[in-house]
Each structure stands twice: as structure tokens, then as C-alpha cells.
N, C-alpha and C positions, 0 to 999 in steps of 0.2 A: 700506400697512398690513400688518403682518406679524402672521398669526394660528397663525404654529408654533408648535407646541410649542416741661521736661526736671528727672523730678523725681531723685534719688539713686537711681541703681538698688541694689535689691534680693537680698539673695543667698541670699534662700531657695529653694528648689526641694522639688516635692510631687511626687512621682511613686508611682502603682500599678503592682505589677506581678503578672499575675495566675498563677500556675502551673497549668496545668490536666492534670489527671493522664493517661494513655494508658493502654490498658486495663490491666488486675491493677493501676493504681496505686491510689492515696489518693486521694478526692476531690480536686479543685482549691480551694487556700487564696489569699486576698489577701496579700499581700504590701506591707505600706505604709509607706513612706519618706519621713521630713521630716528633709531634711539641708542644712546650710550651709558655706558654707567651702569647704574642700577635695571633700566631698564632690559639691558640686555641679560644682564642674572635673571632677570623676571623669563623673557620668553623662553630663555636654556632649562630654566625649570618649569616651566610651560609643556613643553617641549618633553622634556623627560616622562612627566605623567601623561603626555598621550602617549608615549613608548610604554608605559606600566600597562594604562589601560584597555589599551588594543586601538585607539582611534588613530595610531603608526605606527608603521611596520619600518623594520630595515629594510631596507634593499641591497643595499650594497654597501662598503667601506674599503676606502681604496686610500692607501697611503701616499704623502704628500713628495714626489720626487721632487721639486723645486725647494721646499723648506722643509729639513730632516726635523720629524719628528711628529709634525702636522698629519693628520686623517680630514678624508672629507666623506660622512655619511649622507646617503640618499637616500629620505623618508617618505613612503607613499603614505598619504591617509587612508582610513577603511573606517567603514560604517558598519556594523552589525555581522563580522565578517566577511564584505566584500569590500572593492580598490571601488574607492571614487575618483571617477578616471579625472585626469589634468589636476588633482590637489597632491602637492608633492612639494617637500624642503630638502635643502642641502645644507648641512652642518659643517660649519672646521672649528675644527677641533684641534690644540694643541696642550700636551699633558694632560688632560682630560679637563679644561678649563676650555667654553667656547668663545670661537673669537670672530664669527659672525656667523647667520643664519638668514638665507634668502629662499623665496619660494611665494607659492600662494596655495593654503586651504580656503574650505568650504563651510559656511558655520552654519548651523540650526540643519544639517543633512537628517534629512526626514523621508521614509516613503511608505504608502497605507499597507503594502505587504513588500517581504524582500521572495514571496515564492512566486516566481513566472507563471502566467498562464500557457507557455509557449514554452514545449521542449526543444533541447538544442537541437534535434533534427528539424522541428518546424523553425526556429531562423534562421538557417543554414539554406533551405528553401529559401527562406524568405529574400535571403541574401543574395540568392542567385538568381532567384526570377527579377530580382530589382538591378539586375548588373546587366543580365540579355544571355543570350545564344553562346554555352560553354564555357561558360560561369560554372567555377568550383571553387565552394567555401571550405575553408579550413574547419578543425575543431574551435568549439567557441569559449568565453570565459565570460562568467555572469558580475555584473559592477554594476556602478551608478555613474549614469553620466547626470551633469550638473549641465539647465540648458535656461532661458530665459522664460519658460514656464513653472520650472520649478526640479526636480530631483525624478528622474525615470529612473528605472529597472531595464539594463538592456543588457542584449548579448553581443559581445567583441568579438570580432571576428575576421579572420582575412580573403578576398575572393579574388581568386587568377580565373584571368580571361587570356582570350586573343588581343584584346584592346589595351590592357591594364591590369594591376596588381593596383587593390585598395581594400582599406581598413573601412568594415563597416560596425555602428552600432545600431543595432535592431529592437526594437520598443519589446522587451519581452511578456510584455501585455499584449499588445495588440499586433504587431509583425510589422511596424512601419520603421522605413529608414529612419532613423530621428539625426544619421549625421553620416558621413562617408568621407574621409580623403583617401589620397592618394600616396604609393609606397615607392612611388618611382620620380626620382627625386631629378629634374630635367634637367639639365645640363652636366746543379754540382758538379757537371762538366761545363767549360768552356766557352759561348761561340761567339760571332759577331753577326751583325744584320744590319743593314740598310734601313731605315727609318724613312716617315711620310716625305721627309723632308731631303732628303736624301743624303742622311746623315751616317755615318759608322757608329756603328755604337758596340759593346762588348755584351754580352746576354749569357747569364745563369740557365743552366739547362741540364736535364736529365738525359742520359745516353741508353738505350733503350738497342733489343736487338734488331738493327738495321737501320732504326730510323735514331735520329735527335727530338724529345719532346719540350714544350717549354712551360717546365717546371722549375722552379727556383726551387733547390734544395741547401742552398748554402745560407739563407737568413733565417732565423728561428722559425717563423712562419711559413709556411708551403704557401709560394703564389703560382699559383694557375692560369694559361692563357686559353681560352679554347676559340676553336674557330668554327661558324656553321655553312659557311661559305654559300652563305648567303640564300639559306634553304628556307623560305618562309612556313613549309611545314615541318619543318624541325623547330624552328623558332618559337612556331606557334604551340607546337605539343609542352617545349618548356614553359610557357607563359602560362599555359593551363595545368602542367602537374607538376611540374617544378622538377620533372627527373634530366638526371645530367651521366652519363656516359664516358669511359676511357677513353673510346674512341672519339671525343670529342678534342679533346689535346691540340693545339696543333703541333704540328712535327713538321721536320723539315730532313730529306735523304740524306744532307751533308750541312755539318756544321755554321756554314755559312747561309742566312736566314737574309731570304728577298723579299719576305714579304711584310711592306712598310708598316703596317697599322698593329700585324702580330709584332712586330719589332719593340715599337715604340709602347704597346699594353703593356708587354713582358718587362721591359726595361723600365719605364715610368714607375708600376706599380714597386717594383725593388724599391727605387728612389724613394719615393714617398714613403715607404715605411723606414726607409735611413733617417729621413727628414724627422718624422714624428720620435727615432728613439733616440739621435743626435740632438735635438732639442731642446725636449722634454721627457728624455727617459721613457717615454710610452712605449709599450711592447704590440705592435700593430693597433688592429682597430677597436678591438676590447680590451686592450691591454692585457691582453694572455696568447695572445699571437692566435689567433683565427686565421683562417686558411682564406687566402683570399681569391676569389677567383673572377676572372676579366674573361671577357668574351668578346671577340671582331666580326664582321661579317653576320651581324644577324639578322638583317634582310640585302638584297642586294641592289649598289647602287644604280645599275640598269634598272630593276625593275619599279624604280621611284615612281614614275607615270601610270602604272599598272596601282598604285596604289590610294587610300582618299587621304588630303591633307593633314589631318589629323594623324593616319601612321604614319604615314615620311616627317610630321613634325615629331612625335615622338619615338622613333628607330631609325630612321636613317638622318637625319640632321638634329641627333640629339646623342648624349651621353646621359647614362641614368645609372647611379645606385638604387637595387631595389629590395635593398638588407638580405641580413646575414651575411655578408662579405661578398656581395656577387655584383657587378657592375657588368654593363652594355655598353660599346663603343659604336656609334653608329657610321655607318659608313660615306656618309654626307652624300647630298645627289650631285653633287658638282658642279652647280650653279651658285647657291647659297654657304656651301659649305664642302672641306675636303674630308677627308676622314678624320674623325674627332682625336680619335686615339695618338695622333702626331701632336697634340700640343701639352706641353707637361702641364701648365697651370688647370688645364681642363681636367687632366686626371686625377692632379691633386685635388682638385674641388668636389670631383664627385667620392675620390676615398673619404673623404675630410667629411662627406652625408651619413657615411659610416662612423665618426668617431663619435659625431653627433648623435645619431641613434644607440651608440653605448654612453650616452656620457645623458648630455639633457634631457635627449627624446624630444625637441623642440615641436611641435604640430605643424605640420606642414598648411597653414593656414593663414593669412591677415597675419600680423605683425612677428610672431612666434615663426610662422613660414618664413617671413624676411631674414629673422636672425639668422634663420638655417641656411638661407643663399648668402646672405653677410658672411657667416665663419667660415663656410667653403670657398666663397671669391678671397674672403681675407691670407687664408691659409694656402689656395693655391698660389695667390701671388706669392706670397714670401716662400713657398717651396721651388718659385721660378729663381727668387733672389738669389736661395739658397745654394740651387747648382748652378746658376749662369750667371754669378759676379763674376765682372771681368771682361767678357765678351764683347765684342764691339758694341755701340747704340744700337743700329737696326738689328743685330742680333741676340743682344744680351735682355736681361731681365725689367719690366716695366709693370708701370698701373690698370693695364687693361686686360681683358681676361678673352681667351681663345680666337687673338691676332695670327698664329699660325696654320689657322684652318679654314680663317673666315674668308670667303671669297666674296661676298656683297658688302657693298657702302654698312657703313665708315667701315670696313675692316677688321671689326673685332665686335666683342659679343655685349660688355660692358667696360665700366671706364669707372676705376676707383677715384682717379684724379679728376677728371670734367664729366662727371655722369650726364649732364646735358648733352652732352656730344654722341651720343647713344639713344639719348630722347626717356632718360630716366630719372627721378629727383634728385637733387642735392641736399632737400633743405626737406624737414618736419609736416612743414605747412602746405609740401607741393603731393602727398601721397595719395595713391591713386587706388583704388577698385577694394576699398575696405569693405569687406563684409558679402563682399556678390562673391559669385564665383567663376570671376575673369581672371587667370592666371593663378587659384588657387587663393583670392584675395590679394594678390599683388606680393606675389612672393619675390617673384625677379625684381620687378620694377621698381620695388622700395626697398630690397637690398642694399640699394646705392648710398642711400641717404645711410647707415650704418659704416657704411663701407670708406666712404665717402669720410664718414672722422677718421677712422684709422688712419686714412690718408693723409691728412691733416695735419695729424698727431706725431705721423714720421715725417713726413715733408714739407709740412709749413704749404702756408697759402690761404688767399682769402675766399670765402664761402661766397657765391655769386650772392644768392639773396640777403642775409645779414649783414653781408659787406665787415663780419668780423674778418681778423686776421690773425693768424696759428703759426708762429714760430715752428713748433715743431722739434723733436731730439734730435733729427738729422738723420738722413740715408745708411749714417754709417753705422747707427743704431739701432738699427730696424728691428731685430733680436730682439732688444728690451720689448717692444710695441709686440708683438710676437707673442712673446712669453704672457705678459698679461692680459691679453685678449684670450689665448689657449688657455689658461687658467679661472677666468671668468667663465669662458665658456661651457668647457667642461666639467669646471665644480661647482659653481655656482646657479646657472640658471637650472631652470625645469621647463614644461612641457607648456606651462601658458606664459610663459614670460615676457613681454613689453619690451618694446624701444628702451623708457626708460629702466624699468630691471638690467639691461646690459649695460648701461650708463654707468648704474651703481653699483655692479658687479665689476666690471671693469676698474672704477675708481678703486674699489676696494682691494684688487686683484695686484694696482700697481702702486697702494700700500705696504700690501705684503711684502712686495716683492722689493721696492725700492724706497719705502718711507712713505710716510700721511705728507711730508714739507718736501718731496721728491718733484726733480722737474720733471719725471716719467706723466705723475697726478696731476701735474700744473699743467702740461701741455695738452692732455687727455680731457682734462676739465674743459679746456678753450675750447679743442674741437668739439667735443660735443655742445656744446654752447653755441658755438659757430652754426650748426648743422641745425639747431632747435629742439632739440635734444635736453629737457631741464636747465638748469640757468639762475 
């Protein structure tokens, strides 16, 4: 046990490219390109000589399980031998002829020296004294972040607290934060168990002498449940050094499993990695089967009042992926919320932050942070479709995301169908907290408006403010809507990408898949149109 850490192609091409100004310039403008033809030979050969001469690297190349034959490369750019963070393309590629390329670089990347006046020990400091009391940064990597002054020299880096796990970059000139988010992404024998809900359910488990632990050993991937029962200083020692322990498992004396929230982690996370390789062929969350490991009970719901709002908002009335395959089920305080871990759509949303982090890397920030709530709410709903077609209405599969946990008005957490009814946008023109940092720039609250087409797109309906109206492919379709959004998602965008980038990624995605004169495009087109979304 290992507890470490062939349809016609296309010849449209969408590519950003973002200019960002150096100092005494202009602001940094977008730059955006929808070209065909010749034009797209041009960027593919563009494209090729910055792979000759080092201004991109590969990253990765992952073959196309939806259309045999297809490769999708992930290009990061580099300047003078370091990553300019956020400039990055995705290539498909079929028979070695490309048949579209999205993303956004950086042009005129300049900086007066690439050597730091700051060793990685001093922004590691730096990092930690700017986080507070038990703060500990990782090892760092030297880049270029790209900011509206112009091109810095910093150090990447990650810092666990008690409070939080975030990405800091550090001015490697002078030691000042120059940006920081956040990595905690909010919201083989036999047995059975009892679930939140007080459901039976059957559970993958390892037999162990004496006790039963729950370890899935029957899926490619080792899922792990552990439990800390609710020790805030075990919690807290993990939050600050990331170490994780056998003895954390949970186990249970006899095969049959009472405890609800260990139940439904153990069981859900199986699910969800069925869902993604039933699919779309994906092999867990990197697609090479990572180990994934779920945790319950990591503060306790008694002790919610002992706590300041900010931690009971983020561990006990929250679920959080916080990478490398490791999520947190919060135990809800029972007022607001019951134990997260009992609703499937919630679990899949927060694995679904995992697939993201191997696939886009979306920034958890303003409109990039949205897409990232968008593909997890998207993905956990249709993961609810996927195993609760059939069930009665009140209990079968719907458009609203963590209804079986939510104990306060309205009842659930978001609403892909009526996001007003939740009190979040539907439409372009209603987004809220761009650029501050109230909810991370509005990462929940403008998920909807994304979210919100999908919904559209499979079920028809008119958009409150544009008063368009979306036919839609039907319920019974939802798959198709499914596949092209996972497909967009994860090969096409990158790390700064836009509302509209997923628009065009998407369109393109359900090309691919179904035709450029497909009613998949035609109905995808309306919603987003509907939503304000290009047009």
C-alpha cells in the first residue's frame, strides 16, 4: 500500500493570445483569433518553431480516447529557460496534421535579469511569514509571472498552514507577495454500510487481521477512506506537513460499516472513478490511476462553536479537493449543512477539481476559478444522472448540486437550472466580484452563468434575462452534453482561460465529436448565446 503523495477533421483553430504590457507600456489587451484554412497552417507552424526553439516545451501528450487516432499536446511557454506561468496551448492533433489549437501566450516576455536577488530559502521565509503562525512552504521553482506592471522574476511555491494550503508567487527581487491563491478548492473483500442517508450500499474493502479497512483494491486505482475523528490536532499536524499514517484508515471490527459519511466517501469515490472510465475511458484522476485518498471527520461537528467562522466555513460545512488525489469531507455543523460526504453530486464535484488540476490547471481565480466550479458542478451532476436514472423524482437525479446535505433555505447549494433561486447569475452581464477577492473573485457565484448553458443545451428553456429560448438535445441525451464539455474541458482550455474560451472550446469539442452542422453545436451555440456568452 502505497500512502505517498474517426469523425472529419476540423479546421478551425481558436487561439488567445494575451500581450501583456512591460512597464511605461499600455495595459495588457486580449488578442483573439478565429481562423481557418491557411491560417491555421500558419499558427501549427508557428507553433512548431517555438517547440524548435525552446520558447515551448511539451508537457504532456495524452491520446484521444473519444476519436481513435487523435493526440492532444500541452504546451507551456518558457522564456530564457524558465515556465511563464499562465501561458500555455493545447494542440489536437490528428495523423500528425493539426486540427485546432487553443490557449493564451505572452509576447515581447522580457526581464532586466533572470538571476534572483532572493535564494529559495529567503522566499520560503518570505512565504511563510506572509501566511502567519505555522506556515510551512514547500520547495520553490523560479518563472515569470506575467502581471499588469509588466514581466517579474518569482518563486512558486506552496504553503500549508492550520488555516489553508496556497500557491504563492514571491517577487524574487524583492520578497513581496506579487499573487497567492488557494489549493483547496471549496465545495477486495466484500462489505456493506449504511450511508448519510440511511441508505445500504455494498463497499470495496481490504480485510486486514482483525479488523476490515477501507481500501478499494478491486479498481485499478487504490481509493482510500481515512478517518480523523474529528481530532483537530491531527487535522491540524496534516494541514501543516502533509504526513498521513496506516493508522489513519478507517476500519471497522465487522464487515458491516455504520458509519455514514465513511460509507458514502468509500463508496462515492469508487463511483466517480466508474463514471469518468465508463465515459470517457479516463483512468482516475491523471489518467494513470492515482491513488486517491478521502478523509471524514476532519474537525468535529460538536466542536463547530469552539471554532471562528472562517474554519467551520472551510472543514466542517465544506468539501475541498486540496491536490494530488486527496479530498476532505466536512462533517457539516448541523444547522447549515449535514455531512457533505452523503451526497454523490458533491463528491463528484470535488474529484472532478482533481481532473481539472491534471488536465487545464484552470486558476482558481475570476473567471478561470468559475470554469473550475462550472466543470465540477457540471460533472457532478451528470455523475448523479449517471447512477440515479430511474429513481423516483424526490429521489432520483436533478440540476441542483448538494440537495442531500443541505439543511438551510432553499435547500441546496447551487441550481444549474434556476441559479437565481440560489441568488447566483444566469446571464453574462449579472457577474459579480471580478477581480477583488470575495470568494476568490467569484468563483461559486459565476459558475452558474457557465453552468447554467450546459443546462440549457440538455434541457431546453428560456434564459431569464435575454428571454432567449434553448430547445435543447433532451434528457435523454445528456451523454452527448457530457462528452463535449469533458472534452473541451480537459483538452482544450489552460490556466487563464475565459468564459468565452469555453464557449469555443466547447463548440469545437462538439464538432469533433458530432459535426460542425450537428444539432449537439446548434443547440450549444443557442445556449451560450442565451447566457451572453459570444453571439
Amino acid at each position: 500500500m502505497n500512502m505517498t503523495w474517426r469523425t472529419a477533421v476540423s479546421a478551425v483553430v481558436l487561439v488567445l493570445a494575451v500581450i501583456v504590457s512591460t512597464e511605461g507600456q499600455q495595459p495588457a489587451q486580449a488578442r483573439s483569433v478565429a481562423a481557418v484554412g491557411p491560417t491555421l497552417a500558419a499558427w501549427a507552424s508557428q507553433v512548431d518553431g517555438m517547440l524548435r526553439d525552446g520558447r515551448l516545451d511539451i508537457a504532456s501528450v495524452q491520446a484521444d480516447t473519444m476519436i481513435p487516432g487523435r493526440t492532444h499536446e500541452r504546451l507551456v511557454q518558457r522564456h530564457d529557460g524558465l515556465t511563464v506561468f499562465g501561458g500555455e496551448l493545447v494542440r489536437q492533433v490528428d495523423g500528425g496534421v493539426t486540427v485546432s489549437i487553443f490557449g493564451r501566450l505572452f509576447d515581447n516576455v522580457s526581464l532586466a535579469s533572470r538571476v534572483p536577488a532572493l535564494d529559495e530559502r529567503a522566499a520560503r521565509a518570505a512565504a511563510e511569514n506572509a501566511d502567519g503562525p505555522g506556515a510551512a512552504a514547500s520547495a520553490a521553482e523560479l518563472g515569470i509571472l506575467p502581471t499588469s506592471r509588466g514581466f517579474v522574476l518569482v518563486y512558486r511555491l506552496t504553503v500549508r498552514s492550520p488555516r489553508d494550503i496556497q500557491v504563492y508567487f514571491v517577487n524574487a527581487g524583492t520578497g513581496a507577495v506579487e499573487r497567492r491563491t488557494t489549493r483547496i478548492r471549496t465545495d477486495a473483500a466484500i462489505g456493506t454500510g449504511t450511508g448519510v442517508l440511511s441508505d445500504k450500499k455494498k463497499m470495496s474493502v481490504d480485510q486486514l487481521t482483525g479488523v476490515f479497512a477501507a481500501v478499494d483494491l478491486l479498481r485499478p486505482a487504490n481509493l482510500f477512506t481515512l478517518d480523523f475523528h474529528g481530532s483537530r490536532t491531527r487535522f491540524g499536524d496534516f494541514l501543516q506537513n502533509g504526513a498521513l499514517f496506516g493508522s489513519d484508515i478507517a476500519t471497522a471490527t465487522t464487515n458491516t460499516w455504520t458509519d455514514g459519511p465513511v460509507v458514502d466517501a468509500h463508496v462515492y469515490q469508487g463511483w466517480v472513478y466508474d463514471y469518468y472510465y465508463k465515459r470517457f475511458g479516463r483512468h482516475g484522476l491523471d489518467d494513470k490511476d492515482i491513488e486517491v485518498i478521502g478523509l471524514v471527520h476532519p474537525l468535529a461537528r460538536a466542536d463547530a462553536p469552539l471554532y471562528t467562522p472562517d474554519i467551520v466555513g472551510t472543514f466542517i460545512n465544506n468539501a475541498a479537493y486540496v491536490g494530488d488525489g486527496f479530498i476532505f469531507y466536512g462533517d457539516g455543523d448541523g444547522k447549515l449543512f449535514d455531512y457533505l460526504a452523503g451526497a454523490l453530486d458533491v463528491v463528484g464535484h470535488e474529484l472532478t477539481h482533481g481532473v481539472t488540476d491534471y488536465t487545464s490547471q484552470l486558476d482558481y481565480q475570476d473567471e478561470p476559478g468559475a470554469l473550475n466550479e462550472a466543470f465540477s458542478d457540471i460533472m457532478g451532476t451528470s455523475i448523479e444522472f449517471f447512477f440515479e436514472k430511474g429513481k423516483p423524482p424526490q429521489k432520483g437525479p436533478n440540476f441542483v448540486m448538494g440537495e442531500d446535505v443541505t439543511r438551510a433555505a432553499p435547500g441546496f447549494i447551487r441550481s444549474l437550472q434556476n441559479p437565481i433561486e440560489a441568488g447566483t447569475p444566469d446571464h453574462y452581464s449579472l457577474r459579480q466580484y471580478i477581480g477583488s477577492q470575495i470568494d476568490h473573485g467569484g468563483v461559486h457565484v459565476n459558475s452558474t452563468i457557465v453552468s447554467h448553458a450546459f443546462y440549457l443545451a440538455v434541457a431546453g428553456g428560456r434564459n431569464r434575462v435575454s428571454g432567449i429560448t434553448v430547445t435543447g438535445i433532451g434528457l435523454s441525451n445528456i451523454q452527448r452534453m457530457e462528452r463535449i464539455f469533458y472534452r473541451a474541458f480537459a483538452f482544450m482550455l489552460t490556466p487563464q482561460s475565459q468564459f468565452i474560451d469555453a464557449r469555443n472550446a466547447t463548440l469545437q469539442a462538439a464538432a469533433d465529436l458530432y459535426g460542425a452542422s450537428s444539432n449537439e453545436r446548434a443547440q450549444l451555440l443557442q445556449a451560450w448565446t442565451a447566457v451572453g456568452i459570444g453571439g
